[in-house]
N, C-alpha and C positions, 0 to 999 in steps of 0.2 A: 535823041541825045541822052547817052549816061550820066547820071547824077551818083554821087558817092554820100551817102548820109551816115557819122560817125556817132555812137552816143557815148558820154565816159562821167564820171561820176567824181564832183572834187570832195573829199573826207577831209579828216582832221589832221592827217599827216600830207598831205601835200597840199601845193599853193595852185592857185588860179593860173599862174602865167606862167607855172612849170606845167602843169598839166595841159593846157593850148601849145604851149610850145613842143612840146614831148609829141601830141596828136596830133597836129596841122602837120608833120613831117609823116605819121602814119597814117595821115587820110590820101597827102601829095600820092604815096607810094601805093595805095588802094586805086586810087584815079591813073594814076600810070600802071596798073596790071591789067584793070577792064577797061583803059578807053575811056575814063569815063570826063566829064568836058566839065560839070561844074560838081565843087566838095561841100559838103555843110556839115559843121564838127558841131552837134549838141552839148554844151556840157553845164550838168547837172550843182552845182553849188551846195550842198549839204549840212556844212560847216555851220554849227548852232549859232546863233547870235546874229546871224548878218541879215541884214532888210532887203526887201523886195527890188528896192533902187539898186542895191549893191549887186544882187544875184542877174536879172533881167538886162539884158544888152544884146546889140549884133554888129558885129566887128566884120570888116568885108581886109582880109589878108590876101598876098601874095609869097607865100613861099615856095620858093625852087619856079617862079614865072607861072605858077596853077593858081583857079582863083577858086579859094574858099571863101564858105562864110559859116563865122562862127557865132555859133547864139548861146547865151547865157539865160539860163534859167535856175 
């Protein structure tokens, strides 16, 4: 079974849920070119000031009927 593993990086100029939203549709399209059966979008949190609680999370989506999971670090 193919697995799709994305990693992307949130900065100072974009947000958290544009950034997953913008990637979960280019990991779907990554898993629909190889086959691949399950996505995991890493993304990275960067942004000064925010805590561990805030950054740290895993989100199990369904975009376009593909099953990602997205983990926040």
């Amino acid at each position: 079974m193919k697995r799709v593993i994305e990693c992307k990086v949130v900065g100072d100029k974009s947000g958290l849920e544009a950034v997953i939203a913008k990637e979960e549709l280019q990991t779907a399209y990554c898993m629909d070119a190889c086959g691949g059966a399950r996505g995991h979008l890493a993304v990275f949190d960067l942004r000064p000031g925010r805590s561990w609680e805030a950054r740290i999370f895993r989100r199990d989506t369904r975009p376009d009927e593909v099953s990602i999971t997205v983990w926040g670090m």
